[in-house]
C-alpha positions as CSV (number, residue, x, y, z in Angstrom):
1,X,27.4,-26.0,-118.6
2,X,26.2,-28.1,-121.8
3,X,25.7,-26.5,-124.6
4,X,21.9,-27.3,-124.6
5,X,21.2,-25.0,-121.8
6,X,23.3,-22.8,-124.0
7,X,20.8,-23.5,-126.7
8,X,17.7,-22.8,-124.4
9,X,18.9,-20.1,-122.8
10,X,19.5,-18.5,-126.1
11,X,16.0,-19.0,-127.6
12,X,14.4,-18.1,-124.1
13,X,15.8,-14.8,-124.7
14,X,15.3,-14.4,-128.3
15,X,11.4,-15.4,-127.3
16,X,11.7,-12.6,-124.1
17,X,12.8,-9.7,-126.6
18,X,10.1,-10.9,-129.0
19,X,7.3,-11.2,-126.4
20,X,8.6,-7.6,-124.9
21,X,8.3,-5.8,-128.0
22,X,5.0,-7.2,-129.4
23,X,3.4,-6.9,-126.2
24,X,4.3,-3.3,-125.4
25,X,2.6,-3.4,-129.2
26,X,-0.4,-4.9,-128.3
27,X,-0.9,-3.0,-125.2
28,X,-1.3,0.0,-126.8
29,X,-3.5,-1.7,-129.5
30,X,-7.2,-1.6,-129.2
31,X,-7.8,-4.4,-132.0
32,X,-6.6,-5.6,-135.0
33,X,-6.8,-3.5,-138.1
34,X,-4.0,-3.8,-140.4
35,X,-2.2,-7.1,-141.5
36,X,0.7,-5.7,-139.3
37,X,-1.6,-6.2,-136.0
38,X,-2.3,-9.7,-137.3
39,X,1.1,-10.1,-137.7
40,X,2.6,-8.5,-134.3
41,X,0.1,-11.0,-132.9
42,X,1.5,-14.5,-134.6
43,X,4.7,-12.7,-133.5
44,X,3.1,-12.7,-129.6
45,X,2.6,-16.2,-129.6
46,X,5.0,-17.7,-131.5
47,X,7.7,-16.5,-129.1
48,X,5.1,-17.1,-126.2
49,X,4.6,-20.9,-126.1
50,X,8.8,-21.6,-126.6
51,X,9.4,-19.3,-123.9
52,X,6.8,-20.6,-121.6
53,X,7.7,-24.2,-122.4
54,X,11.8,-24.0,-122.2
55,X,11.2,-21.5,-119.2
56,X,10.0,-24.7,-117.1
57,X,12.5,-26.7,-118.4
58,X,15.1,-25.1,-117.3
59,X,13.5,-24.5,-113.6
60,X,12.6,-27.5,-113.5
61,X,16.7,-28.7,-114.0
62,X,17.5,-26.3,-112.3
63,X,15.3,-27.0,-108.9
64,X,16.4,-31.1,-109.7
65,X,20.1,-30.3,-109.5
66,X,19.5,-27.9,-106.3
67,X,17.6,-30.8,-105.2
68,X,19.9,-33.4,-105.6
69,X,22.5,-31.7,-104.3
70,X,21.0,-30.6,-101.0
71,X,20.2,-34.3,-100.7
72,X,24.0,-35.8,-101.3
């Protein structure tokens, strides 16, 4: 394994314990009151987008080498 899927992998779980702890946060938040809220919610999408984004990278290597090798 290269040490870029290292890499990604990494940050897509750094991202997954952010995204887990601010959105048990905002579920139980009704809105935004304190500069805390605002921040929990920067914190919510800042690990959002780099997790969505490197998550469908990595599928998408992932199903291109399962690919290729079913078809060698």
């Amino acid at each position: 394994m290269k040490t870029n899927y290292l890499k990604q992998l990494l940050i897509v779980l750094i991202c997954l314990i952010g995204l887990n702890a601010s959105g048990k946060y905002l579920v139980e938040m009704s809105h935004i009151e304190t500069l805390f809220d605002g921040l929990n919610v920067m914190i919510f999408f800042a690990c959002f987008f780099p997790f969505l984004v490197l998550t469908t990278s990595i599928l998408n290597k992932m199903f291109r080498t399962i690919y290729k090798f079913a078809h060698n």
